[in-house]
Backbone bond lengths (Angstrom), bond angles and torsions (degrees), N, CA, C in turn:
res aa  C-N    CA-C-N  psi(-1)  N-CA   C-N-CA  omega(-1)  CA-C   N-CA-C  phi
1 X - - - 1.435 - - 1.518 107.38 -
2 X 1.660 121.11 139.50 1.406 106.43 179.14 1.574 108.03 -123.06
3 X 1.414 103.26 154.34 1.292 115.40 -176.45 1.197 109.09 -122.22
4 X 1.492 108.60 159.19 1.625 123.55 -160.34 1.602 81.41 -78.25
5 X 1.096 94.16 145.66 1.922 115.25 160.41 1.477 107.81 -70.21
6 X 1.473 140.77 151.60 1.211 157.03 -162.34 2.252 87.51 -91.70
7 X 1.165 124.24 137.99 0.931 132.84 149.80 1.374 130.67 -63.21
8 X 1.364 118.49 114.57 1.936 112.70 -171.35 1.553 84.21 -134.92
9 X 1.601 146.39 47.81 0.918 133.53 176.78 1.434 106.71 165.87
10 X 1.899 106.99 120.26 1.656 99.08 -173.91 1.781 95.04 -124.86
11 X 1.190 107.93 157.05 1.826 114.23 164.24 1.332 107.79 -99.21
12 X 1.054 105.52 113.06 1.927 103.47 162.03 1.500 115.34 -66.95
13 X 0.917 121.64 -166.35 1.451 134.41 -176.83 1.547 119.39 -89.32
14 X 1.845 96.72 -10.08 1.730 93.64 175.92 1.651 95.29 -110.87
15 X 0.870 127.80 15.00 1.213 122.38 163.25 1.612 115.25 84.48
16 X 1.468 117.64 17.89 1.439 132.09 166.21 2.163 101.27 -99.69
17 X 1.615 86.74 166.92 1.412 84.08 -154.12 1.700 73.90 -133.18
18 X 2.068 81.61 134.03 1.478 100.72 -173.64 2.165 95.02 -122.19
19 X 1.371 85.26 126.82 1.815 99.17 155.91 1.422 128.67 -48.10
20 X 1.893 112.32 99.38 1.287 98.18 151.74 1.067 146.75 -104.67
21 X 1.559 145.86 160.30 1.166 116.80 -158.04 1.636 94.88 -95.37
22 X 1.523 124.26 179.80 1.271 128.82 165.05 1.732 125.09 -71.48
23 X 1.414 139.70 126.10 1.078 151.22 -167.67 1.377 97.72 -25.45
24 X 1.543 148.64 133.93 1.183 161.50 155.77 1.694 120.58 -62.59
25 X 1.068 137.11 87.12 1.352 126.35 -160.58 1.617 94.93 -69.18
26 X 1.278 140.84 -47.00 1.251 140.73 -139.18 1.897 91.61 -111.40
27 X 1.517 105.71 135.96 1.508 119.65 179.70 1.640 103.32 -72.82
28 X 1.017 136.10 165.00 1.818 162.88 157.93 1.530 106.38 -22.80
29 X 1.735 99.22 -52.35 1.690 99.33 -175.38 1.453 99.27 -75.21
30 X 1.418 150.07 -46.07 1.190 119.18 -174.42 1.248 126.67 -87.98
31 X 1.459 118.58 -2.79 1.722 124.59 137.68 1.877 114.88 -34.30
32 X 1.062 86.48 -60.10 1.532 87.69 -176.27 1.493 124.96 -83.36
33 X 1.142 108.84 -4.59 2.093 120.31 164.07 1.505 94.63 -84.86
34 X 1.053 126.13 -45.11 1.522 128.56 176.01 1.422 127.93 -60.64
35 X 1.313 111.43 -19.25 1.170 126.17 -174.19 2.139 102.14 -67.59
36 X 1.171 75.46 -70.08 1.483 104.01 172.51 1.876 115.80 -67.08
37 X 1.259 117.07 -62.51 1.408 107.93 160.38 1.455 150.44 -32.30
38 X 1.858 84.24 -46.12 1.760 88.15 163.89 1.498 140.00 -67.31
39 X 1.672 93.78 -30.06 1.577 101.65 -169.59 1.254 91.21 -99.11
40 X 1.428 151.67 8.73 1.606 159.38 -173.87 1.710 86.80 -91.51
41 X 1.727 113.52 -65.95 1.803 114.81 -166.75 1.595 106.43 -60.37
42 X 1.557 108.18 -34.20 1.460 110.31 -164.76 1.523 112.44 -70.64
43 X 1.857 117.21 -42.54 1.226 135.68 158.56 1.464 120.43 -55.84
44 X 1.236 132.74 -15.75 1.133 142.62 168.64 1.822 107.28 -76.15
45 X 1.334 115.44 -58.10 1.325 119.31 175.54 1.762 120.99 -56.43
46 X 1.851 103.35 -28.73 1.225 88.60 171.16 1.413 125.09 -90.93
47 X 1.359 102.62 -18.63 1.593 93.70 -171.87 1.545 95.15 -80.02
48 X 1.086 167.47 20.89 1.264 152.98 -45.32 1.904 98.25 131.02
49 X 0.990 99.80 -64.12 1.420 120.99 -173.77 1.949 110.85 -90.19
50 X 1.327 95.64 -37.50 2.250 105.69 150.42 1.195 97.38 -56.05
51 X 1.405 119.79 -99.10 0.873 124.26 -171.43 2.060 129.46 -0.65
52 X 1.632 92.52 -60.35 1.094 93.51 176.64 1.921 128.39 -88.07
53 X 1.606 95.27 -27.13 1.565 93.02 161.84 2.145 104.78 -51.22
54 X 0.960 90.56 -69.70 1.738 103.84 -178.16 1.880 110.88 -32.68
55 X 0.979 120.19 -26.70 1.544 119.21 176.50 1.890 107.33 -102.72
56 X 1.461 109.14 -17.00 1.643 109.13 159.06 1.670 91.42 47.61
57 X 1.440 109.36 54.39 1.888 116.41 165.70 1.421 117.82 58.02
58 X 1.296 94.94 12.20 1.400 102.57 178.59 2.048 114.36 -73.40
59 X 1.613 122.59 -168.81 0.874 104.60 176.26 1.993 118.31 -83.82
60 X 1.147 124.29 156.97 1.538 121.25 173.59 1.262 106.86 -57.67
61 X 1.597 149.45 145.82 0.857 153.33 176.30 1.551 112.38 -146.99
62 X 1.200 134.57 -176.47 1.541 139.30 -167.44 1.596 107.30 -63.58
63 X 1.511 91.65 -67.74 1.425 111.54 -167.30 1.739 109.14 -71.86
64 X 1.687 123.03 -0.86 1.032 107.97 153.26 1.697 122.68 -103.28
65 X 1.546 91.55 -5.49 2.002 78.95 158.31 1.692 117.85 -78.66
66 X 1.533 94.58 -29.22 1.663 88.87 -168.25 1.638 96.73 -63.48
67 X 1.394 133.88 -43.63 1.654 121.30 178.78 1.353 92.50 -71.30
68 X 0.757 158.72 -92.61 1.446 129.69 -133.93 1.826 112.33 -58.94
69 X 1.200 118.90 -30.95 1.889 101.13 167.27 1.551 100.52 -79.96
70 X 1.167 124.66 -33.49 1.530 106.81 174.01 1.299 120.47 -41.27
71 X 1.503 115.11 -70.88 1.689 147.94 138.32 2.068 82.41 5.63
72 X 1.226 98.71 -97.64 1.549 106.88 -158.80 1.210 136.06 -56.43
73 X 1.427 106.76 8.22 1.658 149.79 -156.92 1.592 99.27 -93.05
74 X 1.393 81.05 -79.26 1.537 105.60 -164.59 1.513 106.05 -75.72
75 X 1.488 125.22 -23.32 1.185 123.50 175.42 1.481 120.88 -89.35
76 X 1.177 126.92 -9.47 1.661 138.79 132.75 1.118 124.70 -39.43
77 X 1.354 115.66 -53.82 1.682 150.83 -176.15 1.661 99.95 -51.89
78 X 1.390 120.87 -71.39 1.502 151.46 170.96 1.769 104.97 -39.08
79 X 1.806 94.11 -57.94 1.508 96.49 -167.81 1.698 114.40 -69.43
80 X 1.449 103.21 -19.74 1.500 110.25 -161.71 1.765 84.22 -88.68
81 X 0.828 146.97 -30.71 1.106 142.88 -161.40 1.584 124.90 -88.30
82 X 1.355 92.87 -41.87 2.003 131.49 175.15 2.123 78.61 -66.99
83 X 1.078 123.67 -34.90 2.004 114.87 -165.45 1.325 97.31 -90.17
84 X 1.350 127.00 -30.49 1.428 133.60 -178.13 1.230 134.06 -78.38
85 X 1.292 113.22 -36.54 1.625 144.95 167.80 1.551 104.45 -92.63
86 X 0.886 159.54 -36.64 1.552 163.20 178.74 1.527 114.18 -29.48
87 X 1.964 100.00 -81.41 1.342 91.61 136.92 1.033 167.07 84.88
88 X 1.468 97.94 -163.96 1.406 122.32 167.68 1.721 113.82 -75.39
89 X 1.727 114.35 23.92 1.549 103.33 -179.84 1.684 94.16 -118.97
90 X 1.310 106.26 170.62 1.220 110.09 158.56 1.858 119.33 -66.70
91 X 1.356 101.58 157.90 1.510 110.87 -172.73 1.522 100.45 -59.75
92 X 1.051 149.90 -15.99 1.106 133.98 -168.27 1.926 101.68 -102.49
93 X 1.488 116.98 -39.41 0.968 114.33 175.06 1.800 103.55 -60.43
94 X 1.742 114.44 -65.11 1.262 98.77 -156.34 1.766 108.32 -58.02
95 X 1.093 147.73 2.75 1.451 148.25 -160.18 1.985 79.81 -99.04
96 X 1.186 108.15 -48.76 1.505 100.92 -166.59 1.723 111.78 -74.80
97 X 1.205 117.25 -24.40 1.585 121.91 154.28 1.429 135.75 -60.79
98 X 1.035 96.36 -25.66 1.863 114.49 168.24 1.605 100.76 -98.80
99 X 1.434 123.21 -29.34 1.731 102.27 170.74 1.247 97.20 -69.26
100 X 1.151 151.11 -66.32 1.643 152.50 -152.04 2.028 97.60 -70.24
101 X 1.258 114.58 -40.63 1.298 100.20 -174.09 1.555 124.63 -66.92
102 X 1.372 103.75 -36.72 1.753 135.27 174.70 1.524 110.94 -64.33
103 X 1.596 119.74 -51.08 1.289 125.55 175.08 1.122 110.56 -83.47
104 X 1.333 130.93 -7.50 1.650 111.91 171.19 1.498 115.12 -114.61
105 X 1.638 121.82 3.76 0.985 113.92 143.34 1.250 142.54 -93.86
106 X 1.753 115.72 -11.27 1.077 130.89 155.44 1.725 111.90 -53.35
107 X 1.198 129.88 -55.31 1.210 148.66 167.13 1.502 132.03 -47.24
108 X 1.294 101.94 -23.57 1.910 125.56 164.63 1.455 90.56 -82.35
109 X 1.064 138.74 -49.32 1.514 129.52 -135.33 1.459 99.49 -106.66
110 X 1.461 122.84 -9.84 1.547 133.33 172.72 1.364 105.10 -105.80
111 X 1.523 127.72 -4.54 1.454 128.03 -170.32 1.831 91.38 -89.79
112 X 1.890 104.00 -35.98 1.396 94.42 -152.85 1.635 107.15 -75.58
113 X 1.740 123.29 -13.96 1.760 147.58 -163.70 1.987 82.41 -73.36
114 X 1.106 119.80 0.92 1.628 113.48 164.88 2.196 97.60 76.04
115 X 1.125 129.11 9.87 1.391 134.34 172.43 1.794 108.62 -70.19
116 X 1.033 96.38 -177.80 1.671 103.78 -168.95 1.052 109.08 -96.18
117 X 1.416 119.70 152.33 1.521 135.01 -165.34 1.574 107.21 -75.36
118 X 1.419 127.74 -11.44 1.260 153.88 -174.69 2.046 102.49 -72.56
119 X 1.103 88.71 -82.59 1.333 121.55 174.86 1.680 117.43 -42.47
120 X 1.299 98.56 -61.52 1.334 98.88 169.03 1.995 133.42 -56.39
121 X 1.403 87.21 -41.31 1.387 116.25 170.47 1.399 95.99 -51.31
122 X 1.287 111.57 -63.57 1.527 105.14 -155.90 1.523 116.35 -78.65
123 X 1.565 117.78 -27.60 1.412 107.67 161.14 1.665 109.70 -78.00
124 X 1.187 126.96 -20.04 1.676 108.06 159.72 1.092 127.75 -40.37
125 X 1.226 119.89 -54.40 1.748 136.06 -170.53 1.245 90.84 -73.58
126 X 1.338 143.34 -14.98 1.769 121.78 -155.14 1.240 78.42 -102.77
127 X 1.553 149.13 -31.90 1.251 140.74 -126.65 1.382 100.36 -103.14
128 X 1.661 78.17 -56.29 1.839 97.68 -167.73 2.134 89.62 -62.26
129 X 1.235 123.96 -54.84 1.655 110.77 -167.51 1.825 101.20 -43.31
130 X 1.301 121.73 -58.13 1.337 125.92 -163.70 1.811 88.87 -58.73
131 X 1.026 121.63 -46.34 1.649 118.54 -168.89 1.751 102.70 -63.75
132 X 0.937 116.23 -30.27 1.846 114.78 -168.12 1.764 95.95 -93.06
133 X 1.996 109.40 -31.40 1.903 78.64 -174.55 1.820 95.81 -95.52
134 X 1.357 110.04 -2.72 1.874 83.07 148.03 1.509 140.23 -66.19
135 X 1.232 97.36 -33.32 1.858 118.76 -176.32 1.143 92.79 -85.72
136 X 1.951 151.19 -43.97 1.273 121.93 150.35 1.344 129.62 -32.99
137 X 1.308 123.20 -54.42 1.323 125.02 -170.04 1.653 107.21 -62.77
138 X 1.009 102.06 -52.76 1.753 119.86 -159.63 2.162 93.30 -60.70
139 X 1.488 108.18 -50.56 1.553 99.91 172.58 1.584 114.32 -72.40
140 X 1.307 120.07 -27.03 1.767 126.47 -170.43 1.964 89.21 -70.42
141 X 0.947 122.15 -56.66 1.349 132.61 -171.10 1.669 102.35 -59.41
142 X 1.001 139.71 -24.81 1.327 128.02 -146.41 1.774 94.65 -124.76
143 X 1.347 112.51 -28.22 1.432 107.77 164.03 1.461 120.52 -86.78
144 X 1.830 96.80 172.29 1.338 116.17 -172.55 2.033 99.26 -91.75
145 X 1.610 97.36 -174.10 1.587 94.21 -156.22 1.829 86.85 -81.42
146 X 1.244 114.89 -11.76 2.085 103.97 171.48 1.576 111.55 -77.09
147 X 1.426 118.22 -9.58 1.584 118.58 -158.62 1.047 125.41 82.25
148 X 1.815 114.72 25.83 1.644 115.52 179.90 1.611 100.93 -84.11
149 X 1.196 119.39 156.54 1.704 120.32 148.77 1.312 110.59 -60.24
150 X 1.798 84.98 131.38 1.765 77.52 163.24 1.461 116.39 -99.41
């Protein structure tokens, strides 16, 4: 059985060639619950996931729910912001916002497993570098030679 191919390319009538994107299954409003939803469930799991490195199987207590929604608060807060600002930077900045965002939350969440400030540090930086020259590549690849999106 054959199916139409998805359109990624239209001709106008003057003979310049304009970008389309592929059909959108999902309407505007759940773009925008998503916006906010995703990094709300994802921030929930980490502070969530502090929380529990930080009690090391111990019993649940007050002051480890209040860090872990604190934890999941502020790390929503960060993430929604790190999606908002990203961006709007140049490719070299946003690659360097996702190394610092990636390595220092990887690095909170191995600080709280009770390990050394040594250690942690140093798989931060390894994580977060491999995390920024993916997010280099992935924005260097996807722009034009001015730095527009394509």
């Amino acid at each position: 059985m054959a199916h139409a191919a998805p359109v990624t390319a239209a001709v106008t009538t003057r003979g310049t060639r304009t970008r389309t994107r592929p059909p959108d299954i999902f309407g505007p409003r759940v773009h925008r619950i998503g916006r906010w939803a995703l990094p709300f469930a994802i921030g929930l799991v980490y502070g969530y996931w502090a929380a529990a490195n930080r009690r090391s199987g111990g019993p649940i207590t007050g002051w480890n729910l209040a860090f872990g929604f604190i934890t999941a608060i502020v790390f929503t807060l960060v993430t929604v912001g790190v999606l908002l600002l990203g961006p709007r930077l140049p490719r070299e900045l946003h690659a360097l916002l996702w190394f610092a965002y990636i390595g220092i939350a990887f690095g909170f969440l191995y600080i709280q497993s009770g390990e050394t400030v040594l250690l942690a540090t140093g798989l931060s930086l390894g994580l977060g570098v491999i995390a920024g020259l993916i997010c280099f590549y992935w924005v260097y690849t996807h722009e034009d030679a001015e730095g527009h999106h394509i």
